[in-house]
C-alpha positions in Angstrom: -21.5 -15.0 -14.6 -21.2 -14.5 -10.7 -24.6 -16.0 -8.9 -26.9 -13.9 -7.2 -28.0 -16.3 -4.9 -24.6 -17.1 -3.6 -25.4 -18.7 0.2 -24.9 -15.4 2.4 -25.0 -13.1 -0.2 -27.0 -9.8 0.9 -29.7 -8.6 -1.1 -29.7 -4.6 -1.4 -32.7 -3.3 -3.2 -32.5 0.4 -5.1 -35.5 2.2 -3.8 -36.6 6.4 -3.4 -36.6 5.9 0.5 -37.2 10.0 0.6 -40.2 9.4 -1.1 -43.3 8.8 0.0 -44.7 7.1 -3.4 -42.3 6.2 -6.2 -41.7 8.4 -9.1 -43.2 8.1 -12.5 -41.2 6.1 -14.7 -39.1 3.9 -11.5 -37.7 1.1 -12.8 -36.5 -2.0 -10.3 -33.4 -2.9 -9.7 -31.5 -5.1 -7.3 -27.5 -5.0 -6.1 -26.6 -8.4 -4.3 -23.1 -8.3 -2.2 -21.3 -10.6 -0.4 -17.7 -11.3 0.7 -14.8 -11.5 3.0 -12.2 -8.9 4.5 -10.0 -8.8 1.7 -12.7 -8.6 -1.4 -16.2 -8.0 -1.7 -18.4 -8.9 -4.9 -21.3 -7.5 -6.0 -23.6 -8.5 -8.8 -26.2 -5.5 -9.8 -29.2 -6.6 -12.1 -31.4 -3.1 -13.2 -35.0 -3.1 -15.1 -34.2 -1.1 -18.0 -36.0 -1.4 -21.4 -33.8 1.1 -23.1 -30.0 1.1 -21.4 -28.4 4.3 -22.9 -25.3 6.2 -22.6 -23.8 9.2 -24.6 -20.8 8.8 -22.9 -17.1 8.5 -24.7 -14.8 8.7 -22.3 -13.4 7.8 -18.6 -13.0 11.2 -17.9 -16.5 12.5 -18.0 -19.1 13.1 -15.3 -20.6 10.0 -16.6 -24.2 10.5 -14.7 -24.3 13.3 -16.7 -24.6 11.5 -20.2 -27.1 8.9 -19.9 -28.1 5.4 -17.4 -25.2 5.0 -14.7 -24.8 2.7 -11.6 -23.0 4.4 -9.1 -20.9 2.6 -6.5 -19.7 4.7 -3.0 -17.6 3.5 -0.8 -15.4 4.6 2.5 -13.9 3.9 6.1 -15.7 4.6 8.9 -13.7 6.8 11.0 -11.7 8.2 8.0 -13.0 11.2 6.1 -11.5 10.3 2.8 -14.2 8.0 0.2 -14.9 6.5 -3.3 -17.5 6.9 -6.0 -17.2 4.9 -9.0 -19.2 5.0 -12.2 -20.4 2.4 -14.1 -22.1 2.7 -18.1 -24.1 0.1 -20.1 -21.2 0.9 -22.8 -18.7 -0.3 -20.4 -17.0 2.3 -19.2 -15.8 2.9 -15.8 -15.1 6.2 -14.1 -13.4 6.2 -10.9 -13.6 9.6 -8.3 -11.4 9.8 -4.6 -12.9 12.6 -2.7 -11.1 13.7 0.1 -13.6 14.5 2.5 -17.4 14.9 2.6 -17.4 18.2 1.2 -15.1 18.1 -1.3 -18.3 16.7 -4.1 -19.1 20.2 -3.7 -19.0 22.3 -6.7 -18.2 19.8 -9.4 -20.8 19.6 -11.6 -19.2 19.2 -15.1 -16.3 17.5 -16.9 -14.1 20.4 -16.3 -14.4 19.9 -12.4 -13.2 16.6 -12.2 -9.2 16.4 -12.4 -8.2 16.9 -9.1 -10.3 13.8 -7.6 -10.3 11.4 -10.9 -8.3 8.0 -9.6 -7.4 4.7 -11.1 -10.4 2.2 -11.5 -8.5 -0.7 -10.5 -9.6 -1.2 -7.0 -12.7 -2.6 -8.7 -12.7 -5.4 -11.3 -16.2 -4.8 -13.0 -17.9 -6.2 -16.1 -21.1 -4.2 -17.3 -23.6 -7.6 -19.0 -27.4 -7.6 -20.6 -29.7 -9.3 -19.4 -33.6 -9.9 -20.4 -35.0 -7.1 -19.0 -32.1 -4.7 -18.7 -28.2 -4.6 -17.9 -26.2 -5.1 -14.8 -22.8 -5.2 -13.5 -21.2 -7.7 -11.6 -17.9 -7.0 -9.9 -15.1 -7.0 -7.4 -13.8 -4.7 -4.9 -10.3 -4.9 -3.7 -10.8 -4.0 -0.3 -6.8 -3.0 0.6 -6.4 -1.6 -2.8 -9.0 1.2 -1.0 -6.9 1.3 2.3 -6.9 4.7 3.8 -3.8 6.9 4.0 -3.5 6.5 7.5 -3.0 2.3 7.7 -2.3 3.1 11.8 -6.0 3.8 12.1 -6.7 -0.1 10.9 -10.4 0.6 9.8 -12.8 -2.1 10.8 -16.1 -1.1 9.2 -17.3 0.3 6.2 -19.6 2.1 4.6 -21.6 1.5 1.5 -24.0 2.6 -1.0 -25.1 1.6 -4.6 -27.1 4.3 -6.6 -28.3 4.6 -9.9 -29.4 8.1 -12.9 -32.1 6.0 -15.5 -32.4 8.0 -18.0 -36.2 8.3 -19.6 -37.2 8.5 -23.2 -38.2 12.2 -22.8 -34.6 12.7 -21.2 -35.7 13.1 -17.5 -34.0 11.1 -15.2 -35.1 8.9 -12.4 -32.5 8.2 -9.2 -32.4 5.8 -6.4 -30.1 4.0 -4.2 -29.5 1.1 -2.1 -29.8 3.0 1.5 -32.3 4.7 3.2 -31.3 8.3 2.3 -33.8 10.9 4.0 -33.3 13.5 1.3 -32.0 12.8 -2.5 -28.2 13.0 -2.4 -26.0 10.6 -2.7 -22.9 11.5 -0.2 -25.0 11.2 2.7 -22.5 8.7 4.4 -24.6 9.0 7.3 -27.5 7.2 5.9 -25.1 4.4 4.0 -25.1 0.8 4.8 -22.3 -0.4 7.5 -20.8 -3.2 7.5 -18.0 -5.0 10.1 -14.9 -6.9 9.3 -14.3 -9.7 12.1 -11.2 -11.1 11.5 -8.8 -11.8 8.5 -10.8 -13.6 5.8 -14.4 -13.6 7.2 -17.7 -10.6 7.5 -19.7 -11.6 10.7 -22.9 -10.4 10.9 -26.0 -10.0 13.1 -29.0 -9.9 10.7 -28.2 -12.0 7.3 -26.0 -14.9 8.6 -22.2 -15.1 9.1 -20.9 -13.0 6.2 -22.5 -9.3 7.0 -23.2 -6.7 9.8 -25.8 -3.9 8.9 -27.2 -1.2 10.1 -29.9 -1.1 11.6 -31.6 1.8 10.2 -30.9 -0.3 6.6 -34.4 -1.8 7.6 -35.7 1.5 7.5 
């Protein structure tokens, strides 16, 4: 199993920033990320006393059938970005939306073909733990290089979210950033990060591996 306390690693918490007190029935949970400028590897561990999933298939809304981790990811400067789902059954659904609007409108199964994409930019395996599941995992950083290579992104942007699914079938969400209102796609609010040089993060508040925002304090 990948350490979360790998020297460097950056701890994200999952939190209701756009709330002033946490909802009823919040649960804790903690992604920890760290990495280099060709992979990144994060290792998600969430409170859960009852993981659940209805879920069959890869090509389902899967936040629609039960507990999902949520992984979004993009290049700053490039309108094009990723959203890939994660289930306590193990299944992985994989989106490319092709600009910030284009989330838009899909709200079922049905909606989904024309953005569905391959999974394998990120290697992930869903685990159990004592007091919940988690996913630990690896993204391939130029297997999510945008269309445009000439641009040669530097920094990206980053956000791990999360549906729990109560016993009464409400649903509690959160996510690592500091979103001002409850929706996910708000790359605006996501955390940034910097890529130095070939083979090394550099960053200016959690050691040499990582640049963040700093409205991620927030």
């Amino acid at each position: 199993m990948i350490s979360a306390h790998r020297l460097g690693a950056v701890p994200l918490p999952l939190r209701q920033a756009w709330r002033r007190k946490k909802q009823a029935g919040f649960a804790p949970g903690k992604v920890c990320l760290w990495g280099n400028s060709r992979r990144l590897t994060f290792s998600a561990r969430l409170k859960d006393p009852r993981p659940w999933t209805r879920a069959t298939h890869t090509r389902q809304l899967l936040c629609l059938y039960g507990d999902v981790l949520e992984l979004f990811f993009g290049w700053v400067g490039c309108d094009e970005y990723y959203e890939f789902h994660f289930a306590p059954n193990g299944l992985v659904m994989a989106l490319r939306w092709p600009n910030r609007s284009s989330y838009r409108g899909v709200s079922k199964d049905e909606d989904l073909a024309p953005f569905l994409a391959p999974p394998d930019p990120v290697s992930a395996r869903v685990f159990s733990w004592s007091e919940g599941w988690g996913v630990e995992g690896v993204i391939h950083l130029e297997s999510l290089s945008p269309e445009d290579r000439s641009r040669s992104p530097r920094q990206l942007e980053i956000e791990f979210a999360r549906y729990d699914y109560l016993t009464d079938g409400s649903k509690v969400i959160s996510s690592t950033a500091p979103l001002r209102r409850p929706c996910f796609h708000r790359r605006q609010d996501w955390h940034r990060f910097m890529l130095k040089k070939p083979g090394q993060l550099r960053g200016k508040k959690t050691g040499p591996a990582f640049l963040r925002r700093d409205s991620d304090s927030g």
